[in-house]
VEXTIKOL-253762 format. One record per residue (C-alpha): residue in three letters; x, y, z. Coordinates in nm, 2 decimals. Layout:
REC  ALA  X  Y  Z
...
//
This chain:
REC  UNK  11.82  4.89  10.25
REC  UNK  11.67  5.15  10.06
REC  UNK  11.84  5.20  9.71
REC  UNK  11.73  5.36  9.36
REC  UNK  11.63  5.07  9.21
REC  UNK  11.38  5.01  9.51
REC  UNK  11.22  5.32  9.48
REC  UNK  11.16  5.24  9.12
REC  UNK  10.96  4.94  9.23
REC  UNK  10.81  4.98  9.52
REC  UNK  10.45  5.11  9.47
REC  UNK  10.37  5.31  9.80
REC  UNK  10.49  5.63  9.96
REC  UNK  10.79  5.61  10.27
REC  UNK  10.75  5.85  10.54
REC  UNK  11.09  5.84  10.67
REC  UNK  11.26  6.05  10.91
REC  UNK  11.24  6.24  11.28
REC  UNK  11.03  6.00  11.49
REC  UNK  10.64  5.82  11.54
REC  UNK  10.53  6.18  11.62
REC  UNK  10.73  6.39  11.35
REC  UNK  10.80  6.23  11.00
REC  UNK  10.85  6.50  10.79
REC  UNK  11.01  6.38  10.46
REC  UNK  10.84  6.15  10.28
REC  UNK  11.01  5.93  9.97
REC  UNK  10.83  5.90  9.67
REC  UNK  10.79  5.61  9.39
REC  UNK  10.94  5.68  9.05
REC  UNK  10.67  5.66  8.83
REC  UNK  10.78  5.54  8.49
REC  UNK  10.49  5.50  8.25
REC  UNK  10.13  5.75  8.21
REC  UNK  9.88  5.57  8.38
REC  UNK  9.70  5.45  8.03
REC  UNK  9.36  5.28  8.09
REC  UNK  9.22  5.02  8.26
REC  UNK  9.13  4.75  8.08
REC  UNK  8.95  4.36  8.16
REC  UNK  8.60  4.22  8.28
REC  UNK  8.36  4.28  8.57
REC  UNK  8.46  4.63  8.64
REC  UNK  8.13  4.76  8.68
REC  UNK  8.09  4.52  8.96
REC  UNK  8.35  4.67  9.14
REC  UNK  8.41  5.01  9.10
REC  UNK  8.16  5.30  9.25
REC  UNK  7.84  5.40  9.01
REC  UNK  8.06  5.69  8.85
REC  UNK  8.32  5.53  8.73
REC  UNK  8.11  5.16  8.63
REC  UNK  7.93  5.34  8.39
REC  UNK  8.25  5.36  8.16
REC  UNK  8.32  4.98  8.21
REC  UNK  8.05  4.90  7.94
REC  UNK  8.13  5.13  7.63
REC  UNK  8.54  5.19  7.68
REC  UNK  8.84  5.12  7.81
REC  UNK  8.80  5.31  8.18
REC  UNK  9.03  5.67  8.14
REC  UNK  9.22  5.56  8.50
REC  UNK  9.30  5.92  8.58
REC  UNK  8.89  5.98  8.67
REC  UNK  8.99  5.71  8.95
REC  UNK  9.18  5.91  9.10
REC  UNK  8.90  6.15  9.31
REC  UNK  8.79  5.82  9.38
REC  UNK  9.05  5.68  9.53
REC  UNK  9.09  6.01  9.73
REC  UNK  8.73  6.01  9.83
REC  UNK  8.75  5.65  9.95
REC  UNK  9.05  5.73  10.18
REC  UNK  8.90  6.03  10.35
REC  UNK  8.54  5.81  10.40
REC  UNK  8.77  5.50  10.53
REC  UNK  9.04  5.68  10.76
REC  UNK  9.27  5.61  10.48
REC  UNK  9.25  5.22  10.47
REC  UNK  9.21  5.18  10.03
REC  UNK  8.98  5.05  9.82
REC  UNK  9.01  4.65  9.74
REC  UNK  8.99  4.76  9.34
REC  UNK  9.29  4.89  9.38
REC  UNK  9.46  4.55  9.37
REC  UNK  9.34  4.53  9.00
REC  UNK  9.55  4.82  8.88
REC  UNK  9.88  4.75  8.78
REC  UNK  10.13  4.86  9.00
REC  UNK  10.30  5.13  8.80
REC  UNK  9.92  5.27  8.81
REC  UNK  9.92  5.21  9.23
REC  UNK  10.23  5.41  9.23
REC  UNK  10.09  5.70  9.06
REC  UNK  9.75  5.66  9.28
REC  UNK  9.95  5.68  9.63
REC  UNK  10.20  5.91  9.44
REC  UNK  9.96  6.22  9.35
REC  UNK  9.74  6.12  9.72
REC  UNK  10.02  6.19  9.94
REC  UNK  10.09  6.52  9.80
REC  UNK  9.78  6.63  9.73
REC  UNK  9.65  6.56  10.07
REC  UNK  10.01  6.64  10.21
REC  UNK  10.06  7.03  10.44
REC  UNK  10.29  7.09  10.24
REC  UNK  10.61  7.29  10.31
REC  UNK  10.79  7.17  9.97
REC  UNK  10.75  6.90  9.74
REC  UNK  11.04  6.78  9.46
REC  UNK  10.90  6.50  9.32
REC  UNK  11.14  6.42  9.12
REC  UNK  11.56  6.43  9.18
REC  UNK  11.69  6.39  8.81
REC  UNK  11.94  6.10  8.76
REC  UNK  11.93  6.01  9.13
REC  UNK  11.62  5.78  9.15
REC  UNK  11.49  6.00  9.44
REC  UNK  11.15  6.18  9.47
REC  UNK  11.00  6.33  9.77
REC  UNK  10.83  6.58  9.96
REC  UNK  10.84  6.76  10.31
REC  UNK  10.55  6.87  10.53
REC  UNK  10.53  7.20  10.71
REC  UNK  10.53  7.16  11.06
REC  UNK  10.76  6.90  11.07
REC  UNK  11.16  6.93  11.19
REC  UNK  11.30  7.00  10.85
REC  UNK  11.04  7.29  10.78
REC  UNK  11.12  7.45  11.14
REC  UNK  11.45  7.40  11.08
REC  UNK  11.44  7.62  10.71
REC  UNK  11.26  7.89  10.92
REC  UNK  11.51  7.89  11.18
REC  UNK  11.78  7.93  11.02
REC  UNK  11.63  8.15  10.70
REC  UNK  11.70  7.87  10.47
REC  UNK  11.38  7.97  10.25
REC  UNK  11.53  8.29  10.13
REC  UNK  11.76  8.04  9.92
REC  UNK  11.42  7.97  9.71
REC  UNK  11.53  8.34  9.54
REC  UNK  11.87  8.26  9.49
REC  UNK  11.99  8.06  9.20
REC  UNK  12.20  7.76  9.25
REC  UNK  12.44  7.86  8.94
REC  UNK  12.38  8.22  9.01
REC  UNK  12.45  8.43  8.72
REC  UNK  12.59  8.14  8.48
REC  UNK  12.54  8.17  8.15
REC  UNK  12.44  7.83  7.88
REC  UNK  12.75  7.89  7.70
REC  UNK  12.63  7.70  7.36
REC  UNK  12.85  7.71  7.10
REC  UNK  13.15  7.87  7.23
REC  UNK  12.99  8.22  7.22
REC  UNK  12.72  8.41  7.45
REC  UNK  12.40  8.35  7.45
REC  UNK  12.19  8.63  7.66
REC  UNK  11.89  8.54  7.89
REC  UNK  11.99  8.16  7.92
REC  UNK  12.00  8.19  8.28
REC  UNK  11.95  7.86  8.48
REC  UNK  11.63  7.86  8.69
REC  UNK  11.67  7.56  8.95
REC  UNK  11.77  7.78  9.33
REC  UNK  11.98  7.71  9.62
REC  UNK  11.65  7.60  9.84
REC  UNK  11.57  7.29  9.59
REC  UNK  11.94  7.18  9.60
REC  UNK  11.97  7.22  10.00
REC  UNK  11.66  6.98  10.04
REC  UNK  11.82  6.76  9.79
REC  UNK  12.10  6.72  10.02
REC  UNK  11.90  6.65  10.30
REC  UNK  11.71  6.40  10.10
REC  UNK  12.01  6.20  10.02
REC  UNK  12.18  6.29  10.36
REC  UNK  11.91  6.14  10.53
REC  UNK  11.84  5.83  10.32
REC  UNK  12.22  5.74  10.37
REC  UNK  12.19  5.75  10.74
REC  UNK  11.89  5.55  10.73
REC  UNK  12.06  5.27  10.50
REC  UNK  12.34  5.25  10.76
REC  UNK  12.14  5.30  11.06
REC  UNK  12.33  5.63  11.23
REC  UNK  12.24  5.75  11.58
REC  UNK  11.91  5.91  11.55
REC  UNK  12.01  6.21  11.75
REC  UNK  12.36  6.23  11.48
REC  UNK  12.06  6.17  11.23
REC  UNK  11.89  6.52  11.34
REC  UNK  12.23  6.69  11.32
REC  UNK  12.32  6.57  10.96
REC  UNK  11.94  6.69  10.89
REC  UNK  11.99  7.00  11.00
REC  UNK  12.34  7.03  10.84
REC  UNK  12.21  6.96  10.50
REC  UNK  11.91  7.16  10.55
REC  UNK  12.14  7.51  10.65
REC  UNK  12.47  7.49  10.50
REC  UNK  12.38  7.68  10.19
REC  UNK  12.17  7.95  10.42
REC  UNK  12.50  8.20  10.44
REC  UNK  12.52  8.21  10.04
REC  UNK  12.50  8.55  9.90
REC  UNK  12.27  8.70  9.64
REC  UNK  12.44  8.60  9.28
REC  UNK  12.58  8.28  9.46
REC  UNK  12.93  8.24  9.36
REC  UNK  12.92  8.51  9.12
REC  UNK  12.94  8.76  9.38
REC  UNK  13.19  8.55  9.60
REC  UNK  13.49  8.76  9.45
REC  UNK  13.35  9.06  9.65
REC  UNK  13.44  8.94  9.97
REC  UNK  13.57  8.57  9.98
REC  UNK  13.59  8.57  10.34
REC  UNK  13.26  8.75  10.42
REC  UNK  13.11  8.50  10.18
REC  UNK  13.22  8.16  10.23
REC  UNK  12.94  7.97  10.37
REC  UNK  13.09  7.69  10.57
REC  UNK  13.30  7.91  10.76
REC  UNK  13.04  8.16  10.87
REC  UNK  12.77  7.92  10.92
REC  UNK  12.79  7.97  11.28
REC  UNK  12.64  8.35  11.28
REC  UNK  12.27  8.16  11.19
REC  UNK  12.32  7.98  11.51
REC  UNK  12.23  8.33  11.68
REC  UNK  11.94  8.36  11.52
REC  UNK  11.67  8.39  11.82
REC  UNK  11.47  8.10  11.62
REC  UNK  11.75  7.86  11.60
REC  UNK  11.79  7.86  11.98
REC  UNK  11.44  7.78  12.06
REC  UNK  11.47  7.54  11.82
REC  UNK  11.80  7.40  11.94
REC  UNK  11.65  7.34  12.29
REC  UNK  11.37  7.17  12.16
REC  UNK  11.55  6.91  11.99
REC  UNK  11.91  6.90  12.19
REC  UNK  12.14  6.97  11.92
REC  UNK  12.46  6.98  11.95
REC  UNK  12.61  7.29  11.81
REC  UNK  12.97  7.24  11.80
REC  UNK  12.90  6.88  11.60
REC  UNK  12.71  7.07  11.38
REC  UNK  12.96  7.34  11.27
REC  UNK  13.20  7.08  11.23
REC  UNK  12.98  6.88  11.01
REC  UNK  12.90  7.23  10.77
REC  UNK  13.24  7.23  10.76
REC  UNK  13.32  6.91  10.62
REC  UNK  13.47  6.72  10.95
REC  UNK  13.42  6.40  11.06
REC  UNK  13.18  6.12  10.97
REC  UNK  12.86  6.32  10.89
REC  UNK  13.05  6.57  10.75
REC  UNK  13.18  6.34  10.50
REC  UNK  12.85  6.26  10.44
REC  UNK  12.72  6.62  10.40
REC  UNK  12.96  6.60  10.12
REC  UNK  12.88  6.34  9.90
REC  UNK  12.53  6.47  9.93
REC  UNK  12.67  6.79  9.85
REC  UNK  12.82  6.67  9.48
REC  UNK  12.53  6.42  9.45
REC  UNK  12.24  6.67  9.48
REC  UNK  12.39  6.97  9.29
REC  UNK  12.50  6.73  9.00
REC  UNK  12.12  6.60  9.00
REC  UNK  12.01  6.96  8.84
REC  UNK  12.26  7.15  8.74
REC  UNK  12.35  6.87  8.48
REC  UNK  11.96  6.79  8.41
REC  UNK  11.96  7.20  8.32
REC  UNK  12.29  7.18  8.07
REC  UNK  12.23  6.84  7.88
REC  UNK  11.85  6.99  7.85
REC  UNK  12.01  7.20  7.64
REC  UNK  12.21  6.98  7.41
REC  UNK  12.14  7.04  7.05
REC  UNK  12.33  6.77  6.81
REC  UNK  12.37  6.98  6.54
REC  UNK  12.60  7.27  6.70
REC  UNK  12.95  7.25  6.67
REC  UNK  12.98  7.30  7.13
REC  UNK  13.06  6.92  7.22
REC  UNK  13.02  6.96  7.58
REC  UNK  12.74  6.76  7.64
REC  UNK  12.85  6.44  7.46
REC  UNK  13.10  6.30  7.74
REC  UNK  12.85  6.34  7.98
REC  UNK  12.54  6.23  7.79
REC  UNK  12.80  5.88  7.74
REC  UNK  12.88  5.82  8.12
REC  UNK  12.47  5.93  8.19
REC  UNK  12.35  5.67  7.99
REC  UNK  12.60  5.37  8.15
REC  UNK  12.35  5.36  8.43
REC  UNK  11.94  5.36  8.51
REC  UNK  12.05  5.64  8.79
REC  UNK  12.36  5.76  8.71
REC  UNK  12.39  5.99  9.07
REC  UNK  12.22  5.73  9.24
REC  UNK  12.55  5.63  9.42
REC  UNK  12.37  5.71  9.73
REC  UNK  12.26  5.35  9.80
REC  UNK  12.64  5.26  9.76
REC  UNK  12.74  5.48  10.04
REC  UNK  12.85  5.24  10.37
REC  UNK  12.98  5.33  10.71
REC  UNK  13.21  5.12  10.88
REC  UNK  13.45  5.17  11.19
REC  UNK  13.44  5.57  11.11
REC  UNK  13.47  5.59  10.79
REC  UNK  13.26  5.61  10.53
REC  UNK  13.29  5.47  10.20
REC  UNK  13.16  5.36  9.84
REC  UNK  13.11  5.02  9.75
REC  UNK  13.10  5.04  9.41
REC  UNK  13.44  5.24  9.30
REC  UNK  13.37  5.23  8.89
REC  UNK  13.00  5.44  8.99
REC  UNK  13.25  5.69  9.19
REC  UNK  13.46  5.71  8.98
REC  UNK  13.18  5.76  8.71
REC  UNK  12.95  6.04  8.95
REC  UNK  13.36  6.25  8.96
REC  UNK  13.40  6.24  8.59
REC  UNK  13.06  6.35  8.54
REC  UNK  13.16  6.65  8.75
REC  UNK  13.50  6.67  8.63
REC  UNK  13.30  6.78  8.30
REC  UNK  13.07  7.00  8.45
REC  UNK  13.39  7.20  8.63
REC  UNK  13.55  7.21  8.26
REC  UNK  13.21  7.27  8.09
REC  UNK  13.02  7.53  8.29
REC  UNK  13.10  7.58  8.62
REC  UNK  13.49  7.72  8.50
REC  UNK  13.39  7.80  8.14
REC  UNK  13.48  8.14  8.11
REC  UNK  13.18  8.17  7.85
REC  UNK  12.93  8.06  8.08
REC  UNK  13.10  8.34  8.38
REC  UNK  13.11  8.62  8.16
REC  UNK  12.83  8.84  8.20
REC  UNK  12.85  8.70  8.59
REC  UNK  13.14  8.89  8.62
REC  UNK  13.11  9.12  8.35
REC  UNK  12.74  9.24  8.53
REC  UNK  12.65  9.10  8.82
REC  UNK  13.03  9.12  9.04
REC  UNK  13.15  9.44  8.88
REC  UNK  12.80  9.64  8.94
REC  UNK  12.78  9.52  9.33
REC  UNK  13.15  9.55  9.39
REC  UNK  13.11  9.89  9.27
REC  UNK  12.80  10.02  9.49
REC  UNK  12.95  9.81  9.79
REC  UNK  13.31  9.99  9.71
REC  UNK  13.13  10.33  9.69
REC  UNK  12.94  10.33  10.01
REC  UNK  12.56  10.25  9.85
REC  UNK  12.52  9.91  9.96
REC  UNK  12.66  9.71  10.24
REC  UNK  12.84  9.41  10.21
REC  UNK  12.58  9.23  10.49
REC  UNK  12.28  9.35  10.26
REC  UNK  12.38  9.06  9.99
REC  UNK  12.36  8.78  10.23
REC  UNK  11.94  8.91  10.34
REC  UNK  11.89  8.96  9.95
REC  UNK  11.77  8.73  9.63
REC  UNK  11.93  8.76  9.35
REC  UNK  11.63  8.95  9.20
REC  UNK  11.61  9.20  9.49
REC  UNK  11.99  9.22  9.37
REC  UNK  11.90  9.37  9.03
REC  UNK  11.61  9.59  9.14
REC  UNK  11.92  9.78  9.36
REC  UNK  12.13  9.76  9.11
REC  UNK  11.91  9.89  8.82
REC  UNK  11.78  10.18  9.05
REC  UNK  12.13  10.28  9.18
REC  UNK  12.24  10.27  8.77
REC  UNK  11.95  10.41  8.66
REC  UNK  11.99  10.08  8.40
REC  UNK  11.83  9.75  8.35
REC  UNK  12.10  9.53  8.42
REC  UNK  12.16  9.15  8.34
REC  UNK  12.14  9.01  7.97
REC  UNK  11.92  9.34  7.86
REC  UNK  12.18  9.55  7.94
REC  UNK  12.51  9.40  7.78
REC  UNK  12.26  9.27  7.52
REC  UNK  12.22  9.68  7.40
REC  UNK  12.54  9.63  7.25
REC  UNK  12.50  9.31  7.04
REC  UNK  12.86  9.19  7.16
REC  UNK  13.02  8.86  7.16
REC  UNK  13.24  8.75  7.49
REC  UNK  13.59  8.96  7.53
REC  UNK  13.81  8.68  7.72
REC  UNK  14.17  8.62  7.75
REC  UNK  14.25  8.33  7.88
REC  UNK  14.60  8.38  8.09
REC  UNK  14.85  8.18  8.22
REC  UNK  14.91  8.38  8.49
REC  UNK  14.76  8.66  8.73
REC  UNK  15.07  8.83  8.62
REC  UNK  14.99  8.82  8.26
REC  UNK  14.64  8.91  8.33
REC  UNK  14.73  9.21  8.48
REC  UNK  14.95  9.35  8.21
REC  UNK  14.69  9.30  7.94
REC  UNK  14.45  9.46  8.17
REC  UNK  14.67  9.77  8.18
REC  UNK  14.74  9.74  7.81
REC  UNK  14.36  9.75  7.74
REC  UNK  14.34  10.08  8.00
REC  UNK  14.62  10.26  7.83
REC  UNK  14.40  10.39  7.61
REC  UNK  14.12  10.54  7.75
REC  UNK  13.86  10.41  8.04
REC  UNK  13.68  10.06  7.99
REC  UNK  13.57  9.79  8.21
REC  UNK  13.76  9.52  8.27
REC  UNK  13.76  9.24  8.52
REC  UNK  14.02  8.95  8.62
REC  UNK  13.89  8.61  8.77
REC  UNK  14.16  8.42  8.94
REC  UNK  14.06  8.13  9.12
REC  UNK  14.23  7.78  9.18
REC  UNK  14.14  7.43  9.01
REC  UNK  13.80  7.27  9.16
REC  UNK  13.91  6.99  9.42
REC  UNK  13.86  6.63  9.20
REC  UNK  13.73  6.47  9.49
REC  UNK  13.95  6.13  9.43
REC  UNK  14.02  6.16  9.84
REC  UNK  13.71  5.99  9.87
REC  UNK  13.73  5.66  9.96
REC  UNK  13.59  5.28  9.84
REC  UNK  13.60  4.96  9.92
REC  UNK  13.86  4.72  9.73
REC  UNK  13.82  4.36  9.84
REC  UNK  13.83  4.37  10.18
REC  UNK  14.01  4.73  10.20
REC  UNK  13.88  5.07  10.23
REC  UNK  14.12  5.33  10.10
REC  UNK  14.11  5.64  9.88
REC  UNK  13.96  5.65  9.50
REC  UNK  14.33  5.78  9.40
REC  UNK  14.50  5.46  9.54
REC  UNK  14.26  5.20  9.46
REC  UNK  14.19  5.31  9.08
REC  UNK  14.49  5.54  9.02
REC  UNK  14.46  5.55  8.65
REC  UNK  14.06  5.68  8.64
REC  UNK  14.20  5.95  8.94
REC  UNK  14.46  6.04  8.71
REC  UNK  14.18  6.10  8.43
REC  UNK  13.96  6.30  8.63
REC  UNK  14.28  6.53  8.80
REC  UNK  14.37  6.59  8.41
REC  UNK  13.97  6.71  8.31
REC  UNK  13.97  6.90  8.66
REC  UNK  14.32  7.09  8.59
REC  UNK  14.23  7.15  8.20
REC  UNK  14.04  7.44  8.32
REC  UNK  14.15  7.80  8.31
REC  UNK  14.21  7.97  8.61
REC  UNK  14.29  8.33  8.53
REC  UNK  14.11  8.46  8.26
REC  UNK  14.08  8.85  8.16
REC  UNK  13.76  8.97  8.10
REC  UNK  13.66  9.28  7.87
REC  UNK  13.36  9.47  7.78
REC  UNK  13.42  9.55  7.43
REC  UNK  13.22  9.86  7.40
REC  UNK  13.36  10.22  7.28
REC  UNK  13.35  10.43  7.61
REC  UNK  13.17  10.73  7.42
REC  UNK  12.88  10.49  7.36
REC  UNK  12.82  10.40  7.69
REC  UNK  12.55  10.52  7.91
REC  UNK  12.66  10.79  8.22
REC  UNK  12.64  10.59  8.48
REC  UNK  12.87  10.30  8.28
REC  UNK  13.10  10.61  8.20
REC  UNK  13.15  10.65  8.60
REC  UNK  13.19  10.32  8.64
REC  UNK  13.47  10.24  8.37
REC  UNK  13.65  10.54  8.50
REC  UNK  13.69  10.42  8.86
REC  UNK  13.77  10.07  8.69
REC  UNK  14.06  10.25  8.51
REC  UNK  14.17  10.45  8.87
REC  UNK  14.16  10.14  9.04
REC  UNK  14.35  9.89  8.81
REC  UNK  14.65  10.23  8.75
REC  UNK  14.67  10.22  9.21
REC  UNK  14.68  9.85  9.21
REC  UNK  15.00  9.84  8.98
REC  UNK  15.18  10.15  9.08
REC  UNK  15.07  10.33  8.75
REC  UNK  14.99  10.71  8.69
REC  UNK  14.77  10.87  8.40
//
């Protein structure tokens, strides 16, 4: 049974996946400490001439042992050197650690999974790697996994704090805890290649801007749901012959459905939690008055690997569950907060909306730029259209021209939205934008094991689901968004665009000026 806690201590590298003749994913230790130097008697009668000659005068710098470990290996068809024995074994860790990925084809290596307890890498040639080409999943290496979010500090904007971790990392994250789940609890291997390649492609359909750019076109954009157009991809067929995969089990499994899709999902919240809340508690700085971090930084520190849940994940008679129901109901509060914090916090969407949504929608609306053309993009191929169509430099250095602090209404209704949009049009054009969207799901459907009974997170530890619903539904969900800049100040092509702004929002309610 492969949990966090044994890849902490185990000292070699696990090729794991595929079969004898195709391992492609390969788990790696957690190294914990520097590897220091080597210290004791007799050295010099066992280590080569270039490294004895340091046995005599110092402590041996154990870094310079690692070319000879790697020369050993190549001379002795890997088999490694008997002075290896001597090192301790957070030192044999990092040895066999830097090896494999050094000497590793390479196709992508994450070392390390923050707050998961994971680490690994994924050779090219392999399954997974023919499975990103098939199915494009590599153009997700330009697309940001928080899109255009914002670090909203203090309360007010900071400009240029963009998050840098992309949808490509996150996917492989999700197939690194996908698979390691299945492995624990010993699913079919040909389900086992189906959940791979679920994890690996059901972020390929996101757009440039990621869910920034969702309000465009909900429909056009919603991953799951349109995963099945990649499936007619000429490279996916070859490669679905090759391997026999299913495609209708696969859909349903992007989709949520069934036992791998369940799966697929607590991957899902496990992976994307991993960075996106290694990125914002990076951040935390005790001495503003923004508090956001603190809850989290509390339920972090309650465990070693606080998103390691993974090992806890079982599968019995169809359905799969957690064993440990406090640690789920721990990894939902730490998301709960993350909803609340960032991922809803209209300080951290503004200049998403504000920028990114507002410049597409407006080229897409206007005939320049098709609505297809943001799912071949990157975000950064994004701007480059958008700054040539504008004639602008777009994202934080253009709102940042103006110096501004955050315009936001929070609303209680889309109804109430709309009237203070109208009531900030009356006056003359400006640009204005309203984002509606429900409460995040809590995820308290989930279910864990209570004695001998399996039932949902809600029902076994109401109280806690009652906690996280509350920190999930304290979240705005409409919330009016202004650009406070005088019209007369702002450049041509932001003229144009506030005046179509103003047309549009006056059609929508029936209003003539």
């Amino acid at each position: 049974m492969y949990t966090p806690e044994f890849f902490r201590r185990t000292t070699r590298c696990h090729p794991l996946g595929g079969d004898a003749n195709d391992v492609h994913l390969t788990y790696l230790p957690q190294i914990n400490n520097p590897l220091g130097r080597l210290k004791g008697s007799g050295w010099e009668k066992v280590f080569p001439p270039e490294i004895a000659r340091y046995a005599n005068t110092s402590p041996i710098p154990a870094h310079l042992l690692e070319g000879v470990y790697a020369k050993y290996l190549t001379l002795h068809g890997g088999n490694e050197p008997d002075w290896m024995e001597k090192l301790t074994p957070n030192q044999r860790r990092t040895f066999r650690f830097n090896s494999a990925i050094e000497e590793a084809d390479l196709h992508y290596a994450l070392p390390r999974m923050p707050y998961t307890g994971l680490g690994y890498f994924i050779e090219d040639g392999g399954f997974i790697a023919k499975v990103c080409r098939a199915l494009n999943v590599d153009r997700l290496r330009g697309v940001g996994q928080l899109g255009r979010l914002q670090y909203p500090a203090d309360g007010s904007f900071m400009y240029g704090q963009f998050f840098e971790h992309n949808r490509l990392s996150h996917s492989l994250d999700v197939l690194a805890i996908a698979l390691i789940i299945a492995l624990n609890n010993r699913l079919d291997p040909v389900l086992t290649r189906i959940l791979e390649t679920a994890a690996a492609g059901h972020d390929a359909m996101t757009c440039a801007y990621g869910d920034g750019a969702k309000p465009i076109d909900p429909a056009l954009y919603d991953e799951d749901a349109n995963f099945w157009k990649l499936l007619r991809r000429k490279a996916w067929k070859r490669l679905r012959k090759e391997y026999g995969i299913d495609e209708q089990i696969l859909i349903d499994t992007v989709q949520g459905k069934g036992v791998l899709g369940t799966i697929l999902d607590i991957s899902d919240k496990l992976s994307y939690l991993s960075r996106d809340v290694d990125a914002f508690v990076r951040h935390f700085n005790p001495n503003l008055p923004y508090d956001g971090h603190r809850e989290i930084l509390e339920l972090l520190a309650k465990r070693r690997y606080p998103l390691g849940m993974w090992g806890s994940v079982r599968i019995r008679d169809g359905k799969v569950f957690v064993k440990d129901a406090a640690w789920l109901g721990d990894v939902l509060k730490i998301r709960a907060l993350m909803f609340k914090h960032l991922y809803f916090n209209p300080h951290a969407r503004y200049l998403e909306r504000m920028s990114g949504v507002i410049f597409a929608q407006h080229l897409i609306e206007t005939g320049k730029l098709a609505k297809s053309t943001l799912l071949k993009l990157t975000d950064q191929e994004l701007d480059r259209v958008i700054e040539r169509r504008f004639g602008l430099e777009t994202n934080p250095i253009l709102l940042g021209q103006y110096e501004m602090t955050p315009n936001i209404r929070l609303c209680g209704s889309l109804e109430e939205a709309k009237r203070l949009e109208l009531e900030l049009l009356l006056p003359g054009p400006c640009i204005t934008f309203i984002d509606s969207h429900p409460h995040g799901k809590s995820g308290t459907h989930l279910l864990v094991k209570k004695g001998r009974t399996v039932l949902p997170f809600a029902e076994a530890c109401p109280e806690d689901a009652a906690e996280i619903d509350g920190i999930m539904n304290s979240s705005p969900t409409v919330t009016l968004f202004h650009l406070p800049v005088d019209y007369k100040t702002l450049p041509a092509p932001l003229k144009t665009l506030a005046r179509v702004n103003r047309k549009k929002v006056f059609a929508e309610n029936g209003y003539h000026n």
